[in-house]
Backbone bond lengths (Angstrom), bond angles and torsions (degrees), N, CA, C in turn:
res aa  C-N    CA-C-N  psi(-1)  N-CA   C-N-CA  omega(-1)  CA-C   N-CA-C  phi
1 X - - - 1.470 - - 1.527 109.72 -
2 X 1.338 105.98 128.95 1.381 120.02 166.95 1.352 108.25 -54.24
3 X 1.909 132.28 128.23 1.296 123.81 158.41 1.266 104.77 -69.25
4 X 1.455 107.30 147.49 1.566 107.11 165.80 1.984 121.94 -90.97
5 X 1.302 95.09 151.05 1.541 100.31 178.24 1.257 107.07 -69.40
6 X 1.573 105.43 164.48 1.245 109.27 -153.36 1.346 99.73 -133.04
7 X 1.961 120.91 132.71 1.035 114.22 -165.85 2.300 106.05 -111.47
8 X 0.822 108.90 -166.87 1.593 108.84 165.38 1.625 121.79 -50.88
9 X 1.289 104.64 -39.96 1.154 113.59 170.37 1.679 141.54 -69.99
10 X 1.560 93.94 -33.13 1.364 117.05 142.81 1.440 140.84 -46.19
11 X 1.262 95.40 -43.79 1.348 119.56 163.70 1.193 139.88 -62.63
12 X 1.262 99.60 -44.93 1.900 123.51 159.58 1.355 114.69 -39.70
13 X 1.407 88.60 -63.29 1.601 119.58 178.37 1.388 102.93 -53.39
14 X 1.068 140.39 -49.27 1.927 132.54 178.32 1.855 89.15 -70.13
15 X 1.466 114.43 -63.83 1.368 95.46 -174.08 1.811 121.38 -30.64
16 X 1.292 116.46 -44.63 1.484 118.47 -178.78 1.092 111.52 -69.11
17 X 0.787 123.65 -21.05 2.174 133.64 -169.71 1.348 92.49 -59.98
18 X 2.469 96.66 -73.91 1.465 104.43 -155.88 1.485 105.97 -51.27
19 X 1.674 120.40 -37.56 1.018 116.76 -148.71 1.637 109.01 -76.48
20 X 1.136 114.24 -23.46 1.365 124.59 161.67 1.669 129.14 -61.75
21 X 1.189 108.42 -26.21 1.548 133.56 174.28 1.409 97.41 -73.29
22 X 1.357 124.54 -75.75 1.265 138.65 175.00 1.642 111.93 -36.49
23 X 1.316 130.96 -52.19 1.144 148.34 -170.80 1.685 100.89 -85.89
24 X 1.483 139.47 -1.91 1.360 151.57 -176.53 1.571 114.32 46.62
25 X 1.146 110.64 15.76 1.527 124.70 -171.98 1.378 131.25 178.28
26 X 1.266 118.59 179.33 1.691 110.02 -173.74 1.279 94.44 -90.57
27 X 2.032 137.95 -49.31 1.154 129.20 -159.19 1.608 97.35 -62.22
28 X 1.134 139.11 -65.40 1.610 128.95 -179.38 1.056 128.06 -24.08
29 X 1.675 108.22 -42.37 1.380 116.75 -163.27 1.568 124.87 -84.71
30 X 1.693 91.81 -21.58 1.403 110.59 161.38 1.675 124.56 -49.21
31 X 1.073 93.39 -50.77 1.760 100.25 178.48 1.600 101.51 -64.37
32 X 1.378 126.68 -57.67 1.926 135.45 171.70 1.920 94.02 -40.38
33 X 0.980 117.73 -62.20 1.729 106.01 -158.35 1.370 104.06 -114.50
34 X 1.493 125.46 15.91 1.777 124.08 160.03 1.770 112.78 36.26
35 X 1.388 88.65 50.76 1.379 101.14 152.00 1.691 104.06 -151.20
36 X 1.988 111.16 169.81 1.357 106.84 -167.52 1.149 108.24 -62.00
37 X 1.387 116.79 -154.14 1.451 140.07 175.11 1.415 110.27 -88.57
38 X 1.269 125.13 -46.83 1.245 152.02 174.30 1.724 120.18 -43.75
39 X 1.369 101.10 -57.50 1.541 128.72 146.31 1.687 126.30 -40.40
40 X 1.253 103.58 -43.89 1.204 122.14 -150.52 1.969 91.32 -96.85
41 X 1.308 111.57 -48.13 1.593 114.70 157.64 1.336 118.29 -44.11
42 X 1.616 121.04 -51.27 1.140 122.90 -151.29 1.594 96.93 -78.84
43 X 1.179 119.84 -15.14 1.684 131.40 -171.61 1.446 102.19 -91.84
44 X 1.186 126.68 -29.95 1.410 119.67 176.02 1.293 106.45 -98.45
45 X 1.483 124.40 -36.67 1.656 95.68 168.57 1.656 124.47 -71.92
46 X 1.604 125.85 -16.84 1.394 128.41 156.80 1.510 107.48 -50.24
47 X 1.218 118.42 -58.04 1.660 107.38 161.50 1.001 147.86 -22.14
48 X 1.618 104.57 -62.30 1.027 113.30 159.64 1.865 144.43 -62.91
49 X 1.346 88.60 -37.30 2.100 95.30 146.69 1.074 135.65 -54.24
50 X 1.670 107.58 -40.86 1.260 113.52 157.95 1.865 118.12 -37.81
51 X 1.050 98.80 -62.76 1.700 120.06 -162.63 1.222 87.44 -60.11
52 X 1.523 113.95 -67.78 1.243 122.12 -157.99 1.464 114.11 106.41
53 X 1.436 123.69 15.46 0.895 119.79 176.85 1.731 114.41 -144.25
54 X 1.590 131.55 179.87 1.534 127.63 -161.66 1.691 83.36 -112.52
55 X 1.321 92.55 130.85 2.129 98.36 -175.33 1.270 80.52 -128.29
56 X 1.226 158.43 35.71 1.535 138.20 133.32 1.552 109.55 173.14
57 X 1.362 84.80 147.69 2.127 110.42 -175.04 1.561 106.76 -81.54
58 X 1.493 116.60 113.04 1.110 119.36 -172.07 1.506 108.97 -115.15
59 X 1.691 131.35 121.76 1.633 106.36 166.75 1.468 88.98 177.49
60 X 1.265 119.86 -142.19 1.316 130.13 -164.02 1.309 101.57 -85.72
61 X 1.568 120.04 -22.55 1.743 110.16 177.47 1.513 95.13 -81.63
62 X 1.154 133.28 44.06 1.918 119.66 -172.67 1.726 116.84 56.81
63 X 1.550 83.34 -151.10 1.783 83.56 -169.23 1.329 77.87 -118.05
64 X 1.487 96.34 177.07 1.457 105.53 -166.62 2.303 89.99 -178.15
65 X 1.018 100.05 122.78 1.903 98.37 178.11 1.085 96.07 -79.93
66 X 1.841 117.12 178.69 1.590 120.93 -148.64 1.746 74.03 -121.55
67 X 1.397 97.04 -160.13 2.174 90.68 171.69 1.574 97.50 -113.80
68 X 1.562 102.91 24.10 1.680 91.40 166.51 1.735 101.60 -132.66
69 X 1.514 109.03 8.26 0.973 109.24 152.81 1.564 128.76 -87.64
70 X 1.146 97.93 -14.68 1.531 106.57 -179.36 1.768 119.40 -92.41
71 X 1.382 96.14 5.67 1.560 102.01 -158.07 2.086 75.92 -105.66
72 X 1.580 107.97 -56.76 1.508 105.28 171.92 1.379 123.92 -44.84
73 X 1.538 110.83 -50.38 1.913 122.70 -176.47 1.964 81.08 -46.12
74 X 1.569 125.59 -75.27 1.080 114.81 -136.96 2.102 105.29 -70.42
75 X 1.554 90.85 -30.94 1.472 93.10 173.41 1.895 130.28 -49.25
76 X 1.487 84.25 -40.58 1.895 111.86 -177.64 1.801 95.52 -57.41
77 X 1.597 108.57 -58.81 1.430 114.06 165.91 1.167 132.31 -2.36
78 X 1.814 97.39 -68.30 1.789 122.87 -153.24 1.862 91.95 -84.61
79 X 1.385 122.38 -23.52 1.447 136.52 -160.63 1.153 94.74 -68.40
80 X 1.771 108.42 -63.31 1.596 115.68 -162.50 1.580 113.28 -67.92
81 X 1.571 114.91 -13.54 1.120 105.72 -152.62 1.745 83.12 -98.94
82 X 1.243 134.52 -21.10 1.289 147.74 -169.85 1.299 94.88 -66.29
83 X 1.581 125.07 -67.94 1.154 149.38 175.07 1.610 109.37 -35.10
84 X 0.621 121.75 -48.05 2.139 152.60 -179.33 1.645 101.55 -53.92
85 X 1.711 104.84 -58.14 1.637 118.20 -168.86 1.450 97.25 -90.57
86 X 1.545 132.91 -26.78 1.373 99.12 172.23 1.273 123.87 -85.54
87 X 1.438 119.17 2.29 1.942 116.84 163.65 1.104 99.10 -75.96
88 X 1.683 112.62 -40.90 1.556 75.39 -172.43 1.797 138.16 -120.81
89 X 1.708 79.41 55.42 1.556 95.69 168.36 1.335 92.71 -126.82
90 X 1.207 122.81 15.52 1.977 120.63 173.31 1.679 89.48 -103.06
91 X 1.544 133.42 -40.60 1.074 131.93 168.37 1.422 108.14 -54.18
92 X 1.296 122.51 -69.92 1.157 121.50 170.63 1.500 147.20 -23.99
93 X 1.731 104.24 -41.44 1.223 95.03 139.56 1.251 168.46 -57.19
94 X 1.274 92.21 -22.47 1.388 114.86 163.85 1.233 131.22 -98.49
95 X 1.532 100.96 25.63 1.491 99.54 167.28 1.291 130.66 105.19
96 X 1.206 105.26 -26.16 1.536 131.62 -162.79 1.397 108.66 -89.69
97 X 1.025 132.82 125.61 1.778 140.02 154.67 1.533 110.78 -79.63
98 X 1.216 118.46 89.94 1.112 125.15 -177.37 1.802 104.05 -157.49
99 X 1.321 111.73 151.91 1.496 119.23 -171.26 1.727 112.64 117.99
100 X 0.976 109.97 -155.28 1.636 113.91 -177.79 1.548 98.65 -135.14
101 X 1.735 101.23 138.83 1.540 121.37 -170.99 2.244 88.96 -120.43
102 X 1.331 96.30 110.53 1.158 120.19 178.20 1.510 104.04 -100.34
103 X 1.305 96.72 120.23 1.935 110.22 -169.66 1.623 103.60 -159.26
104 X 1.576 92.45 137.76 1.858 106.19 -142.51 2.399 79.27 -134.05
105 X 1.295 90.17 94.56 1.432 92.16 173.57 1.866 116.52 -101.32
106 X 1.206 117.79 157.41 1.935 115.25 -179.19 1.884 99.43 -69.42
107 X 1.245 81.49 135.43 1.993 93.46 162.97 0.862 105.36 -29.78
108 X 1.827 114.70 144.58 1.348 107.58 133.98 1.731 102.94 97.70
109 X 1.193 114.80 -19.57 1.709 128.96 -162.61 1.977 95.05 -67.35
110 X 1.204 97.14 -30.15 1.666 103.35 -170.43 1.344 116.08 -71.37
111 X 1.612 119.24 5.80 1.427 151.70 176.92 1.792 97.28 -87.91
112 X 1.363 126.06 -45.12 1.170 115.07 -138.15 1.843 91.20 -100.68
113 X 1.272 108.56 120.52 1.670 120.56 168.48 1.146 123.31 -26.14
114 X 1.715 92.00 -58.44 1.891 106.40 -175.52 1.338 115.10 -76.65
115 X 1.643 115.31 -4.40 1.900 104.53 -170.70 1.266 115.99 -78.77
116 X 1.048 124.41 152.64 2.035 140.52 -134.87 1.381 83.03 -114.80
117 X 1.231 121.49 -44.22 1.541 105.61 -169.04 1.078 134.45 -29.06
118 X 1.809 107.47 -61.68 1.600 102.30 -178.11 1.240 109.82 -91.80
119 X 1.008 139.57 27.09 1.793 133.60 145.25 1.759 113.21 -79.74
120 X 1.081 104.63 -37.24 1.444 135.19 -164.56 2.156 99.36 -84.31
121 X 1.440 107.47 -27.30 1.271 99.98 163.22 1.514 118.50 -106.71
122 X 1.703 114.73 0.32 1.279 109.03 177.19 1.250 97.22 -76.74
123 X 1.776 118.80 -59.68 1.850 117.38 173.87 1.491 103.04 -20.15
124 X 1.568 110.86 -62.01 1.866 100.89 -156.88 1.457 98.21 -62.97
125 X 1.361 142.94 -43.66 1.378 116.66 -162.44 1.610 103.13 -100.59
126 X 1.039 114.94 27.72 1.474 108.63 156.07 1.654 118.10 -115.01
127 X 1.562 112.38 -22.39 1.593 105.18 161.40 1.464 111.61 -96.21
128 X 1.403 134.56 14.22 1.399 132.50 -158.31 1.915 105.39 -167.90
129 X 1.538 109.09 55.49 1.216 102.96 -157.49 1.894 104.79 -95.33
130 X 1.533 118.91 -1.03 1.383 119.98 129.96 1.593 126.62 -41.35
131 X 1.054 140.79 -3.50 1.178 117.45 -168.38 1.596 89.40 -146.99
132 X 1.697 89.50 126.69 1.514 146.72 -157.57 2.094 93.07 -78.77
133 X 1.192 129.52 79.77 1.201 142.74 144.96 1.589 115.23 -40.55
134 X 1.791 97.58 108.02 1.514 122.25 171.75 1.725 99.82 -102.55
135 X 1.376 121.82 119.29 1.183 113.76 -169.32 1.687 91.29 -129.54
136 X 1.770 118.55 135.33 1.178 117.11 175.00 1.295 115.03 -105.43
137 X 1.475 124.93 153.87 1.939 95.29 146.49 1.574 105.47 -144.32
138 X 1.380 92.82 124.60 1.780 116.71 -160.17 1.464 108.05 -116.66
139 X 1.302 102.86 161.21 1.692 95.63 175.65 1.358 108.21 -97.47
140 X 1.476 144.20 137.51 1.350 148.53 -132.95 1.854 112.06 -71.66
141 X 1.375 111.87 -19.25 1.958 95.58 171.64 1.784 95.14 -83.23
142 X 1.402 125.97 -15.52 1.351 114.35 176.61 1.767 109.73 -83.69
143 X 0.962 107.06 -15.30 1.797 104.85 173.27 1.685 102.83 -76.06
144 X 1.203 116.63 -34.45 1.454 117.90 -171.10 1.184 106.86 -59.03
145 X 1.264 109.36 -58.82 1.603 129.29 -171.79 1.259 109.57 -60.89
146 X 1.412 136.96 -49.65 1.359 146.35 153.87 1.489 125.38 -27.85
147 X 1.623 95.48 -48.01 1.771 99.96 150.59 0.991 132.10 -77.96
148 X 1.281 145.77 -36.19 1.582 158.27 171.04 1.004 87.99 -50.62
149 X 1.452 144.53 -71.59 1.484 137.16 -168.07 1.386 134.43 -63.99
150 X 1.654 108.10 -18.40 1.707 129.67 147.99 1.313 67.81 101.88
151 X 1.677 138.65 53.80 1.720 130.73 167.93 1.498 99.57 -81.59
152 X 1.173 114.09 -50.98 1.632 147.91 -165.42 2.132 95.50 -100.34
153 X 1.526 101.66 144.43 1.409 113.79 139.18 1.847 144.57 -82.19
154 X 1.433 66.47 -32.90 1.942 86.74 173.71 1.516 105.45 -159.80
155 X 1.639 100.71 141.01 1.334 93.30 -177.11 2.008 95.98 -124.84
156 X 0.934 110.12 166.85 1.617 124.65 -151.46 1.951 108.42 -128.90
157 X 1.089 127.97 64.73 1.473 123.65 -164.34 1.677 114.64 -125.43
158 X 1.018 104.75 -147.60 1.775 118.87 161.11 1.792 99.67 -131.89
159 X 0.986 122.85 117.77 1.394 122.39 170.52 1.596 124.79 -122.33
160 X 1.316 128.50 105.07 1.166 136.96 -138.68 1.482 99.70 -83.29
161 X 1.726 97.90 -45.02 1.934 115.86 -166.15 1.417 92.37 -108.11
162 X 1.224 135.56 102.18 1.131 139.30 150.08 2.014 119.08 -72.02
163 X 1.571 87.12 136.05 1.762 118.41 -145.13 1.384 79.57 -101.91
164 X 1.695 100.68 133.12 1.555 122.44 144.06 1.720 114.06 -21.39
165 X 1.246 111.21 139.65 1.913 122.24 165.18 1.392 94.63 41.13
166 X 2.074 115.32 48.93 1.390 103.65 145.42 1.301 86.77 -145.55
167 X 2.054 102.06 163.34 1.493 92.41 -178.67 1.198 85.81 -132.65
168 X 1.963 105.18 160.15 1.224 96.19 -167.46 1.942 102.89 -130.15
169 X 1.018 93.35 167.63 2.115 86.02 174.27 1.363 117.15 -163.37
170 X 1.416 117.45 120.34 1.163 133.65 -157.50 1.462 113.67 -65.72
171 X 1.887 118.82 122.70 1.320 111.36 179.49 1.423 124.36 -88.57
172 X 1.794 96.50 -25.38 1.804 102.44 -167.93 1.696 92.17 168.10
173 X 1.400 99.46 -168.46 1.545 114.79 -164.47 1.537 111.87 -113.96
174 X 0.892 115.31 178.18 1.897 119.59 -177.33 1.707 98.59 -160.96
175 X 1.092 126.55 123.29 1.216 145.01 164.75 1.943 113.19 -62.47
176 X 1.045 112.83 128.04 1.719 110.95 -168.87 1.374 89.27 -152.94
177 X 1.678 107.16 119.35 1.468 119.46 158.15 0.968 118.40 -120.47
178 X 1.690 111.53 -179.12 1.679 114.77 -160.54 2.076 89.38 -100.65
179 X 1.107 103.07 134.89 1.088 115.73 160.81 1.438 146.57 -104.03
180 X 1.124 150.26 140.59 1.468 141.71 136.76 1.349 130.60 -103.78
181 X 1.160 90.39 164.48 1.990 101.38 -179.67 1.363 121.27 -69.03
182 X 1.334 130.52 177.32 2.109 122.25 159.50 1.114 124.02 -47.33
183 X 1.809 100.26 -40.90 0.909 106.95 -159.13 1.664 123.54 -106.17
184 X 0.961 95.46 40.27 1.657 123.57 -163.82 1.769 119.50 -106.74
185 X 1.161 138.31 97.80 1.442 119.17 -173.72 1.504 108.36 -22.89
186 X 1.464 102.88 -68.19 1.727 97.43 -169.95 1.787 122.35 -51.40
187 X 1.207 106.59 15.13 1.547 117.78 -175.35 1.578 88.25 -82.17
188 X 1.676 126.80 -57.73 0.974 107.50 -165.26 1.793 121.60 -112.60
189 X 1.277 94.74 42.87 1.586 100.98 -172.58 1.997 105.70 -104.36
190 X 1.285 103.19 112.97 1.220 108.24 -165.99 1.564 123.73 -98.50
191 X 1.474 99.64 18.92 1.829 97.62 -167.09 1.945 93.25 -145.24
192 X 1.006 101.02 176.51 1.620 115.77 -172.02 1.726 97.81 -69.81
193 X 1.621 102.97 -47.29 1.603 92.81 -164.99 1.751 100.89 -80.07
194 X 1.137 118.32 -30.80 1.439 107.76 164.75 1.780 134.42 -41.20
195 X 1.420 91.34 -51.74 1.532 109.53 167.05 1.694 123.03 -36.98
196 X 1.735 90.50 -71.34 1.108 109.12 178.16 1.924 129.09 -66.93
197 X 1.325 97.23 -13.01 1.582 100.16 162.10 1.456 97.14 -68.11
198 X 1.378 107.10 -71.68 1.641 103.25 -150.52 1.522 117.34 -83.58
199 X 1.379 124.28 12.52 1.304 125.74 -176.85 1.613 87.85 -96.47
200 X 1.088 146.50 -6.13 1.684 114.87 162.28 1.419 109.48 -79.94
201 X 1.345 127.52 -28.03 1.160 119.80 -173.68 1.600 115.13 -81.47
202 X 1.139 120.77 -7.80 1.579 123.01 179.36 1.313 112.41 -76.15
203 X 1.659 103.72 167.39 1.521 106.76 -149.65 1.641 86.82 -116.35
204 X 1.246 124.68 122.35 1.603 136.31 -179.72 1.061 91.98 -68.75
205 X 1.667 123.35 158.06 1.555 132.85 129.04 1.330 109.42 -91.88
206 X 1.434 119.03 155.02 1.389 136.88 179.08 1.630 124.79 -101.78
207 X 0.955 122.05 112.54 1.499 121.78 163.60 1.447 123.69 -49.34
208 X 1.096 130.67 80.82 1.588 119.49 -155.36 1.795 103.52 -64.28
209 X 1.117 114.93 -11.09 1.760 100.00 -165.03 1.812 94.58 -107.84
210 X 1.773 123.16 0.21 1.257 132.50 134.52 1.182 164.51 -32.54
211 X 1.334 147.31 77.87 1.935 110.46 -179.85 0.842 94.80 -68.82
212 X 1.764 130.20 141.04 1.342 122.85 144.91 1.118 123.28 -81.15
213 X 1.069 118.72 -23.92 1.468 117.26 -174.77 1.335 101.50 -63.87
214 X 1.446 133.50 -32.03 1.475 112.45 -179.58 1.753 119.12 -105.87
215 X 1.340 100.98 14.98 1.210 116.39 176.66 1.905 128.95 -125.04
216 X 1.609 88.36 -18.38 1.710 95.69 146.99 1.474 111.07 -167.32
217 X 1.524 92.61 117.22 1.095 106.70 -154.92 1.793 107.43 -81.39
218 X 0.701 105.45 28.29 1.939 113.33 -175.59 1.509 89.59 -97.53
219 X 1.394 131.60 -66.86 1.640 135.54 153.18 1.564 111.28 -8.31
220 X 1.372 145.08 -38.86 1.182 133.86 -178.24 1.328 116.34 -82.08
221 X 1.580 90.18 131.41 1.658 101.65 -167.83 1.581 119.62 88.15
222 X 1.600 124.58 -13.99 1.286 123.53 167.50 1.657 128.73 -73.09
223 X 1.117 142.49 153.23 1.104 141.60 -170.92 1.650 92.56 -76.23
224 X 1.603 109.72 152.57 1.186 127.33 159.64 1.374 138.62 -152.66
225 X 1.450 115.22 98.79 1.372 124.71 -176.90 1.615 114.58 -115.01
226 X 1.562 100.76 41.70 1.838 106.35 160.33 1.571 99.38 -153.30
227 X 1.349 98.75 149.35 1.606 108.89 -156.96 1.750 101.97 -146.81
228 X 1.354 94.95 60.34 1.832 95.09 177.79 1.574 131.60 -56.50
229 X 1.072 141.60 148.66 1.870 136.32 -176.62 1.340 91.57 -108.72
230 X 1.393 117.66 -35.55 1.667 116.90 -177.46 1.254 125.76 -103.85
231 X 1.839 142.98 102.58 1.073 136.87 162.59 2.118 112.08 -5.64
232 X 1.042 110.78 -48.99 1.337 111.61 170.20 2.071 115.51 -68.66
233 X 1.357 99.40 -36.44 1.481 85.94 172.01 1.340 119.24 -64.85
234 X 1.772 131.12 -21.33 1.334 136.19 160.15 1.186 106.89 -52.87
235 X 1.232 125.03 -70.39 1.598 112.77 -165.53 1.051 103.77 -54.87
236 X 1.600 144.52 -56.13 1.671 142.78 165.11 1.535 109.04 -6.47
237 X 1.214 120.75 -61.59 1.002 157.90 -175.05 1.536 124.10 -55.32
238 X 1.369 94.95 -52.32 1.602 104.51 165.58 0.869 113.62 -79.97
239 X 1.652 132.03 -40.84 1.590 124.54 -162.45 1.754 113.98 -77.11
240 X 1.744 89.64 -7.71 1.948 80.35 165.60 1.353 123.79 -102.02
241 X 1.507 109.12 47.36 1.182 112.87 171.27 1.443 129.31 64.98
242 X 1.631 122.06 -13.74 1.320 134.29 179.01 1.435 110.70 -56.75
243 X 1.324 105.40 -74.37 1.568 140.01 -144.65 1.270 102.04 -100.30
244 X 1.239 124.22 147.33 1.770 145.53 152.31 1.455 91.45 -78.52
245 X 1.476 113.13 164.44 1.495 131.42 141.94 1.417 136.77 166.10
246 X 1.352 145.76 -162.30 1.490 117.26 -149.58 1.892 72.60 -126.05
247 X 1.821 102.92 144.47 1.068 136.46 132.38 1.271 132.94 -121.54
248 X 1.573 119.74 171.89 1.211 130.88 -172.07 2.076 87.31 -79.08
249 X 1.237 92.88 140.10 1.196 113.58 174.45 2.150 116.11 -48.82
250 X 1.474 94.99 -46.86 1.354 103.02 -177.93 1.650 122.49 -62.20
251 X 1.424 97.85 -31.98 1.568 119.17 -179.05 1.465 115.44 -79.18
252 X 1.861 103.17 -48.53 1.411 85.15 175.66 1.617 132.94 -73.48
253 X 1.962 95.83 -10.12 1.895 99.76 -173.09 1.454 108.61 -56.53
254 X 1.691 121.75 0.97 1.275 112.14 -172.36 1.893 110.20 -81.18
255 X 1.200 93.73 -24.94 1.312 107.15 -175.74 1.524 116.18 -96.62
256 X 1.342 119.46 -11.20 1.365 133.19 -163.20 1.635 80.45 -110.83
257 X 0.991 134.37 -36.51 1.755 114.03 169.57 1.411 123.20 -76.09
258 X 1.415 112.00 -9.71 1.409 121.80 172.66 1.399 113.58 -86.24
259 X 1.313 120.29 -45.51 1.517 123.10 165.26 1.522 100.47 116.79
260 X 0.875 110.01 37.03 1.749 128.21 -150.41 1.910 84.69 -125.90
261 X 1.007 147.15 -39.40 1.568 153.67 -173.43 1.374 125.39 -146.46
262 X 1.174 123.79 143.67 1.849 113.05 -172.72 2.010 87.73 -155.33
263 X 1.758 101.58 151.83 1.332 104.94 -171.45 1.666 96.72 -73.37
264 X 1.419 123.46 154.40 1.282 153.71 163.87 1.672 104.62 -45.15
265 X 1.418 127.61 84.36 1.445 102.00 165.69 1.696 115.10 98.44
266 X 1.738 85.65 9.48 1.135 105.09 155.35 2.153 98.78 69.70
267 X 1.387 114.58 30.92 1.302 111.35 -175.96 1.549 122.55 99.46
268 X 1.552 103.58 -17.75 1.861 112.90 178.76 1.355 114.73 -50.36
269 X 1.464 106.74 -45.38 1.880 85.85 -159.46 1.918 88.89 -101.44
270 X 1.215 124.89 49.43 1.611 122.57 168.23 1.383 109.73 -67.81
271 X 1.098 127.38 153.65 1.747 140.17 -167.31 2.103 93.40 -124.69
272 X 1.607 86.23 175.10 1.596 84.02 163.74 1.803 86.10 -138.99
273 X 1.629 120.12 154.81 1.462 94.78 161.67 1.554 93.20 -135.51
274 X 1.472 108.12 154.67 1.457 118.59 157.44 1.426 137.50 -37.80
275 X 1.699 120.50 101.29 1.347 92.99 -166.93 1.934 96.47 -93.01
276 X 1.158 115.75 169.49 1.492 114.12 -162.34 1.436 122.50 -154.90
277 X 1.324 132.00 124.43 1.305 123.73 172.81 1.306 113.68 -71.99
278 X 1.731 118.20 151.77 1.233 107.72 -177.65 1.653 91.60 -139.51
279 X 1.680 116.08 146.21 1.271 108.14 -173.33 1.511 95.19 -135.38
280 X 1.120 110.66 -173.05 1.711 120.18 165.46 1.527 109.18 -79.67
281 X 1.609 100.89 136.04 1.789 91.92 171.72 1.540 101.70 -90.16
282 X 1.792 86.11 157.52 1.863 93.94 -167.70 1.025 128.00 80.25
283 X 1.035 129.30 -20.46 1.382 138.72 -165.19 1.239 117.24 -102.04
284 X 1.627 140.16 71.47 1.238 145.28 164.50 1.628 126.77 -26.48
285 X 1.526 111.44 87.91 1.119 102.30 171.72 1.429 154.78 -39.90
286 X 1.128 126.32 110.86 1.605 114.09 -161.53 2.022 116.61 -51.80
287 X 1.254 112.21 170.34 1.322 100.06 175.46 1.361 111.58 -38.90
288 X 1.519 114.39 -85.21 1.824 122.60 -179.28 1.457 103.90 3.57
289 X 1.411 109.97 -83.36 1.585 142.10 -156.18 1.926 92.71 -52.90
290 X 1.476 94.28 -59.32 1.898 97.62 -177.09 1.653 109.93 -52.86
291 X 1.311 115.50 -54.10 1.065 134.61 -175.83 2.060 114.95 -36.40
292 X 1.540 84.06 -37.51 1.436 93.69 -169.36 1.502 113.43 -117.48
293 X 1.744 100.88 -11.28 1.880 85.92 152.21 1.999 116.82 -81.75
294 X 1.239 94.07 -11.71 1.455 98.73 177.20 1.806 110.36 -62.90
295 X 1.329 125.33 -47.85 0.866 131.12 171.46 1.553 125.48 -65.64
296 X 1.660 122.66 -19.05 1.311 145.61 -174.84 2.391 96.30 -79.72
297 X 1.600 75.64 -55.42 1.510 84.14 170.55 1.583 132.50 -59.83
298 X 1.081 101.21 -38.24 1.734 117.93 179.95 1.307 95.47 -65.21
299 X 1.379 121.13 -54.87 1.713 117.71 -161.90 1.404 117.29 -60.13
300 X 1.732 101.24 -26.89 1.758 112.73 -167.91 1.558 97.98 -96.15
301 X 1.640 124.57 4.67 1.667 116.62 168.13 1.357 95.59 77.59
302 X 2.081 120.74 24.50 1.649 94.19 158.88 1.318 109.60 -122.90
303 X 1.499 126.32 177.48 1.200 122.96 -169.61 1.766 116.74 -65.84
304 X 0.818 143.66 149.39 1.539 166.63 -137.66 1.816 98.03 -117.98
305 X 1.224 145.80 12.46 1.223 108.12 177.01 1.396 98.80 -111.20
């Protein structure tokens, strides 16, 4: 089967979908696009003729997407965001900083002293105060993915495994030590041989979007029954006394001034990691996007072109 082309109206029609997806239902979505419920059916089942296919279960069990609605929700996604970058590299030509600069940075970064970002986004909306700031904060295999899908323009993380058709370039460093809780033996063990008794028996947390084992190597061979997605689910994690595990230095001093966490060993097993822009390969950034790795670059002392 031939797909069919797709006109404005078509378009609408995905606009109501995502926005319904997004909104987890029709009653939500009503208030987002100020029309009924009724309306709002009759637009997704025209949709669906269109397609030719059923993209979501509607009734007294709720809504719920089909798995070919979910393959469209994410497709409709990659459209709008396509749609998004060619204004504004048609703006762009002409000079203009105007459009939306979509930028997907790691948790938790708003901890770290040295990060360029928010100086680097005050510059953009004070020379470029047309343009509509999408700001994420993801844990780093979700920034990747965010770019691969053209969700994001640039994404801003530590990335250990660098992914096919992305490129990446180093801005600077971030300090990350091993931590524990109060309530933790290693809270109060104050000497090398102390450490080293009781650090085999402690219980790691895990970075799930991590190896640790090849990224801190004190982790090999330790038990592990916590498995965080979020730099913040570690600290969760640590402060109940269970678990060891690595934070960014800036994040944990909040807790290390409270007396609530202290580094493992008195600072021994600390790491440094790369923090790094990551973009699409091939993919020529529009002004916006250039505009504001130029400024990402300036802050980290590298050259701008």
């Amino acid at each position: 089967m031939v797909a069919p082309s797709f006109s404005k109206a078509d378009l609408h029609l995905l606009h109501v979908f995502s926005t319904v997806v997004e909104a987890r239902g029709f009653s939500a979505a009503q208030i987002v696009l100020n029309v009924s419920a009724s309306t709002i059916s009759r637009q997704i089942s025209d949709l669906e003729t269109r397609l030719g296919m059923r993209l979501c279960q509607r009734g007294r069990k709720g809504f719920r997407l089909t798995d070919k609605g979910e393959i469209v929700y994410a497709a409709a996604g990659r459209l709008f965001a396509a749609l998004d970058h060619f204004g504004e590299t048609v703006d762009g030509t002409r000079g203009k900083l105007i459009g939306r600069l979509s930028v997907a940075a790691i948790d938790n970064w708003v901890f770290n002293d040295g990060a360029r970002i928010t100086s680097a986004l005050a510059e953009m909306t004070r020379i470029a105060p047309d343009v509509t700031i999408d700001l994420h904060s993801l844990a780093p295999d979700d920034i990747e993915i965010a770019v691969q899908d053209g969700q994001v323009a640039v994404g801003v993380g530590v990335f250990h495994r660098h992914k096919p058709g992305l490129d990446y370039e180093t801005l600077g460093t971030e300090r990350i030590g091993l931590y524990c809780g109060a309530d933790h033996p290693l809270f109060t063990a104050d000497t090398q041989a102390e450490v080293d008794a009781l650090l085999p028996q402690a219980n790691f947390c895990k970075r799930s979007y991590l190896n640790e084992d090849q990224v801190a190597p004190v982790s090999r061979g330790l038990r592990s029954t916590g498995n965080a997605h979020q730099i913040e689910g570690v600290a969760m994690l640590i402060l109940t006394g269970g678990f060891i595990g690595y934070l960014p230095e800036g994040l944990a001093d909040i807790w290390v001034r409270q007396g609530r966490m202290r580094p493992v060993g008195a600072g021994r097993f600390d790491l440094t990691s790369e923090i790094k822009l990551v973009r699409k390969r091939g993919e020529a950034p529009n002004l916006v996007a250039k505009t504001f790795l130029q400024l990402m670059r300036r802050g980290a002392g590298r050259r701008s072109d």
